[in-house]
N, C-alpha and C positions, 0 to 999 in steps of 0.2 A: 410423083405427081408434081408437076409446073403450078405451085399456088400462086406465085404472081402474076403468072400468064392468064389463070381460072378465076382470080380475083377480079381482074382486071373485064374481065369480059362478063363477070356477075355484074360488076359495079355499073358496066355501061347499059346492061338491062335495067339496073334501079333506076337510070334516068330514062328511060321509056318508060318506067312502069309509074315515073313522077313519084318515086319517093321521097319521103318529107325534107329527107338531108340532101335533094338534089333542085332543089324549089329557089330560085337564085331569088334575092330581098328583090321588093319594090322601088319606085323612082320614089317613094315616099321616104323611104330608109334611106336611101342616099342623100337627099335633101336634109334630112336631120344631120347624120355624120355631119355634112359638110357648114352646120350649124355647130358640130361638136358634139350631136350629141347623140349617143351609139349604144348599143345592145349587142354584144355576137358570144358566142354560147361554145362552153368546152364541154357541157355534159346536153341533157335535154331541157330542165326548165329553170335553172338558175344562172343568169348573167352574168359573166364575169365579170369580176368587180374592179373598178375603178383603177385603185391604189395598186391593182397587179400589172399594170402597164408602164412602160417608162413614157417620156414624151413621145409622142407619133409624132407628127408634124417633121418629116425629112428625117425618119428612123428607114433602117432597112430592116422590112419584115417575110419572113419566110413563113406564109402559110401551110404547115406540113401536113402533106395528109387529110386538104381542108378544098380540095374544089366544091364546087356544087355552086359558086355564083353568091354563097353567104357574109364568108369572114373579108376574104380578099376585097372585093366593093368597098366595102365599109373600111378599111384601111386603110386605102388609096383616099377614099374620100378626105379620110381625114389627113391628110396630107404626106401617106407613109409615103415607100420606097417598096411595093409588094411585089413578091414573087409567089405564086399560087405553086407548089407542087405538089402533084397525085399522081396514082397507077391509072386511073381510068380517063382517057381522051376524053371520053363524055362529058364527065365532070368539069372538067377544064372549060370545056366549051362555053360549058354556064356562066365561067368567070370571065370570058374573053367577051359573050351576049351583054353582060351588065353593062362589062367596060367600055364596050364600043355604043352601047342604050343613052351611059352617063357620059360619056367621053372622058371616061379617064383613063390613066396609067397603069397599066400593070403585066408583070411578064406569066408567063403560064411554062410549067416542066414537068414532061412528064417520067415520070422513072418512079426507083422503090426505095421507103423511106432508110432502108438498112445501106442504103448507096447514096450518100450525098457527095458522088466527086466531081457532079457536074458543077460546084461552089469549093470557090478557094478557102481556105481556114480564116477563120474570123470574119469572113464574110457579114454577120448580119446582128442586128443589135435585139430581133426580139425572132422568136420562132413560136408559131403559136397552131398547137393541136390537136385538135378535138377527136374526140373518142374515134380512135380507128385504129391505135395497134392491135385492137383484136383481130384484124384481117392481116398479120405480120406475125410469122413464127419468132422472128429473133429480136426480142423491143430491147434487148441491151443490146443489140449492131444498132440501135436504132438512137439512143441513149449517146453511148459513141460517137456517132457521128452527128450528132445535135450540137454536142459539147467541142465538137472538133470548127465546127461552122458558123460558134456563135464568138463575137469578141468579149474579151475579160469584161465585167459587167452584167454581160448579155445576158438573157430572160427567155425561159424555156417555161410558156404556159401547157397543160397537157393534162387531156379528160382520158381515164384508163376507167376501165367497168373492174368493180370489186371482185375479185375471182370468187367470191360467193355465191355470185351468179349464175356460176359454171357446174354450181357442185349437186342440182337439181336434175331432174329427167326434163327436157324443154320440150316434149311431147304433152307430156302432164302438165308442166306450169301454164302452157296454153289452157290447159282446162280449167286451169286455178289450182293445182294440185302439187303443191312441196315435196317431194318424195326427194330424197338424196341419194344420188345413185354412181354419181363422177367424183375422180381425185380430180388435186389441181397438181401441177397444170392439167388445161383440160384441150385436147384439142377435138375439132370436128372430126378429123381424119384419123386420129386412131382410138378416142372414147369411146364413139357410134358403135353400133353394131353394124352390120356390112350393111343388111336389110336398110336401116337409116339412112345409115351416110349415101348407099346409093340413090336412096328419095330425095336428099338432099342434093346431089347432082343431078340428078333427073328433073327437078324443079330449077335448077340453076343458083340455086341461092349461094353468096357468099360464105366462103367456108371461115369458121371463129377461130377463137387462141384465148382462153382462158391463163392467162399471163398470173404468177404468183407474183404477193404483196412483195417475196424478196427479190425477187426481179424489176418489177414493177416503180417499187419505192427504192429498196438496195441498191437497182441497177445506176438508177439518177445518180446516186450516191458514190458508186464505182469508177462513175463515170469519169467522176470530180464536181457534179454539184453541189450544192446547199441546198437543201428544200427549206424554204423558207414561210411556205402555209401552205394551206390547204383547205377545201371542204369537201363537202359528201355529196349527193342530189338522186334522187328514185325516179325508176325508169314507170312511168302514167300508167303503162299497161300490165307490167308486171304483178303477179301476187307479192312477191315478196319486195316489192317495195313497199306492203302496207306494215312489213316488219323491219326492212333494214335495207339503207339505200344500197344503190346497185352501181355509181357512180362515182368514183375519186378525181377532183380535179388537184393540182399542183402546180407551185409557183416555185420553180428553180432557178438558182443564179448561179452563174457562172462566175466565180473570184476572180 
């Protein structure tokens, strides 16, 4: 099975179906940014914070894995150098609708985050990505080629979901109901039971990747970063965010 090709065509349904991660900011958002002052989110309700950013203003940023018309605006406003890359044209589009809304700058690519050869080495001083390697089988090709694209220095922000998440039955946790029923890693495609996974292609939805902590965290690490913090953040609708978040965000540097 082509999961990039299947991703990619889930993902462009999420922006007809106006999901929440495809919802591009307001001229209100952009007006702040371009006051300085900004909000853009690597998990669901906690903002990244401040002091994980190097100077924006004439930085080269590489929103990885980040269309939807959110991160990238907001970047450009604040006087980056953005480049938006996703698998889903759709998504793009929403960054390309802001940019040309605000009239600002920004380039848009589409490809898969395990392939950054469309960017030379060292390319860019911040890469910033919010929870999407679960739509990516291999997050150390992904890891790789982040560390390969960033310059010595360079800043590798990035929202991964706790493989905790993965280790429930997600038919049940709809109901509100914890039953533990998956190892990690966990994928869509060969966890499921057939029955499942075919209702899951049947509906269209984006196939997941329950990515382990040694991959996850290790891989950074493999790669040659430094993780240098981190926090946590609960997914609103989940049960088991009222026991243990669902969210890892991370601040890696490149030496």
């Amino acid at each position: 099975m082509d999961i990039r090709t299947y991703n990619r065509e889930a993902w462009n349904r999420e922006v007809e179906s106006n999901n929440r991660w495809t919802q591009p900011v307001t001229h209100e958002v952009i007006e702040q940014a371009k006051r300085g002052e900004f909000q853009v989110m690597l998990t669901e309700n906690i903002p990244t914070p401040y002091r994980w950013f190097p100077p924006l203003n004439g930085a080269d940023v590489l929103c990885l894995a980040s269309g939807g018309g959110q991160q990238g605006p907001v970047f450009a406003a604040l006087g980056a150098n953005v480049t938006v890359f996703d698998n889903s044209p759709a998504q793009l589009k929403q960054d390309t609708l802001v940019a040309e809304r605000e009239g600002l700058t920004l380039k848009t690519v589409e490809g898969d985050a395990a392939d950054l050869s469309a960017f030379a080495d060292e390319s860019f001083d911040l890469i910033f990505n919010p929870v999407s390697t679960v739509f990516m089988q291999d997050v150390r090709a992904v890891w790789k080629e982040c560390f390969r694209a960033l310059r010595h220095g360079g800043i590798l922000l990035t929202g991964s979901m706790n493989p905790v998440h993965y280790i429930f039955d997600l038919y049940k946790m709809d109901e509100g109901i914890l039953e533990v029923t998956h190892s990690i890693p966990y994928s869509d495609v060969t966890s499921l039971s057939k029955e499942d996974l075919d209702e899951y292609l049947t509906k269209g939805l984006p196939l997941e990747f329950g990515h382990s902590l040694t991959d996850l965290l290790g891989g950074q690490c493999a790669a040659g970063f430094v993780i240098t913090d981190l926090y946590e953040d609960v997914m609103s609708d989940s049960p088991l965010g009222k026991y243990h978040p669902n969210y890892i965000a991370t601040r890696a540097v490149k030496k």
